[in-house]
ROKOLRO-462938 format. One record per residue (C-alpha): x, y, z; residue in one letter. Coordinates in steps of 0.05 Angstrom, whole numbers, padded with zeros to 5 digits. Layout:
MARTOR       c1       c2       c3   resn
MARTOR        X        Y        Z      a
...
REM end
This chain:
MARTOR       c1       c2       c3   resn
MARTOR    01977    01848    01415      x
MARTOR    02000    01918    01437      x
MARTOR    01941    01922    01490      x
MARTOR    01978    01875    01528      x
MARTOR    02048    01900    01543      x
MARTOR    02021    01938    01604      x
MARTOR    02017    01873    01634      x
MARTOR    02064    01845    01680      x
MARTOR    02111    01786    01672      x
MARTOR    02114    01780    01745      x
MARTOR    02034    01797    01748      x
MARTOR    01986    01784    01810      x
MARTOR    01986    01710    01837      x
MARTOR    01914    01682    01835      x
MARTOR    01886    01699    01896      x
MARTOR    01835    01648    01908      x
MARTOR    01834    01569    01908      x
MARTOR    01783    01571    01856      x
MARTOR    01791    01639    01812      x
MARTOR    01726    01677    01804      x
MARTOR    01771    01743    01763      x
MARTOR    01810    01703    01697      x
MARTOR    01846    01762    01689      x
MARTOR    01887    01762    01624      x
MARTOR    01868    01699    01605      x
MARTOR    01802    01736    01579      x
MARTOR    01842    01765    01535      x
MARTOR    01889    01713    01512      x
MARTOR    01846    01661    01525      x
MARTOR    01907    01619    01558      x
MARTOR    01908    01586    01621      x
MARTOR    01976    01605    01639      x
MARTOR    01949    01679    01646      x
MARTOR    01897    01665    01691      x
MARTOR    01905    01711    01752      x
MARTOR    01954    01754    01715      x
MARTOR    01932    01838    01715      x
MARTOR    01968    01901    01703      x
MARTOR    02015    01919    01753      x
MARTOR    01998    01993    01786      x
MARTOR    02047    02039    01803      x
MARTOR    02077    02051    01868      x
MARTOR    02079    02122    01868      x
MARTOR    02025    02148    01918      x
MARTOR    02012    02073    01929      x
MARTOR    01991    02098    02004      x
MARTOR    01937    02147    01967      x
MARTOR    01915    02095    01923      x
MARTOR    01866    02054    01972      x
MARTOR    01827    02004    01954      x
MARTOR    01882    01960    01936      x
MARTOR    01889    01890    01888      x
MARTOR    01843    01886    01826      x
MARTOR    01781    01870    01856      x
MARTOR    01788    01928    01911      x
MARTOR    01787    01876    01968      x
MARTOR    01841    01904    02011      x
MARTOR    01829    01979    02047      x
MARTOR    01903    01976    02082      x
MARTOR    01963    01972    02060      x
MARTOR    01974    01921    02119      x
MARTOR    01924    01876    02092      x
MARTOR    01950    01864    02028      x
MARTOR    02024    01857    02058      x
MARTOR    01994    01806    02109      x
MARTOR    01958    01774    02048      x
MARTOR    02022    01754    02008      x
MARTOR    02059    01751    02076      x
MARTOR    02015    01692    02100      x
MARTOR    01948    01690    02061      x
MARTOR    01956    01668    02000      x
MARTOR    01947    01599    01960      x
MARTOR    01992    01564    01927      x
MARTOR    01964    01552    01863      x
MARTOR    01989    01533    01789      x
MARTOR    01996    01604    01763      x
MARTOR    02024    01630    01832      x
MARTOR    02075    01681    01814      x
MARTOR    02154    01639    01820      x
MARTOR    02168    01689    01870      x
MARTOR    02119    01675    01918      x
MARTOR    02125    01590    01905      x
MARTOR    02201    01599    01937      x
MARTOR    02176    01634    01996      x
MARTOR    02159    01608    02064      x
MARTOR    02097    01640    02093      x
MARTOR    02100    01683    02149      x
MARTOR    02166    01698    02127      x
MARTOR    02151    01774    02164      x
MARTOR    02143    01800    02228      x
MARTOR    02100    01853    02253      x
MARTOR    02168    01909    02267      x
MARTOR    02183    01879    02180      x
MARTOR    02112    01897    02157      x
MARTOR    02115    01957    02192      x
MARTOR    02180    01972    02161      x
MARTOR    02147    01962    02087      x
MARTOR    02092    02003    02096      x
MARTOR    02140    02063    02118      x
MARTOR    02178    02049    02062      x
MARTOR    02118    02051    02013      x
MARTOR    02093    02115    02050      x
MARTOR    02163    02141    02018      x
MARTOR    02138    02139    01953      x
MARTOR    02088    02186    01966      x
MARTOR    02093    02253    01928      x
MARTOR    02052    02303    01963      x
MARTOR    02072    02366    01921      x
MARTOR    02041    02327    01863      x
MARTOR    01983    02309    01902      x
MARTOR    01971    02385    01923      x
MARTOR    01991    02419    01857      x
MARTOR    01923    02455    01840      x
MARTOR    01948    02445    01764      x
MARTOR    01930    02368    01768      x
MARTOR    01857    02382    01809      x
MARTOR    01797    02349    01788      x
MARTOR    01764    02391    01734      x
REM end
């Protein structure tokens, strides 16, 4: 059972109407996981394209736009995001996310030679 503490209480929604990923749920076998997978890190998250678990996103704007306005509303969908109105943001709020997020970018770790590819 240790294998799964990296995962997320709070984990990704399911993205699609009809799940093609099961996510945890191949693990524990339990429908109530279905769409759940390890949350990432935000550090660097502006380094880290492709984003979601399946890569489908190459901006950070399209995965904010996603859960801004794109998503479905299905059984496992995160609480969070069954309380929320779509299109909730606007264009100047999205754009305020993403320069947050660019924040969390740490470029002397990125260009410390120490941490280079071998």
């Amino acid at each position: 059972m240790a294998a799964l503490l990296p995962i997320s209480d709070s984990a990704i929604p399911v993205l699609d109407s009809i799940p093609v990923d099961k996510g945890l749920a191949l693990v524990t076998k339990l429908s109530s996981d279905e769409g759940k997978f390890k949350t990432p890190t935000l550090r660097n998250i502006a380094k880290t394209a492709p984003y979601m678990h399946d890569g489908r996103f190459q901006t950070l704007r399209e995965c904010i736009q996603h859960y801004n306005k794109n998503f479905h509303y299905t059984t496992n969908l995160a609480f969070e995001l069954k309380t929320v109105t779509k299109n909730r943001m606007n264009d100047a709020d999205i754009d305020d996310l993403i320069a947050f997020l660019n924040t969390l970018t740490d470029e002397e770790f990125i260009n410390n030679p120490a941490f280079n590819e071998p």
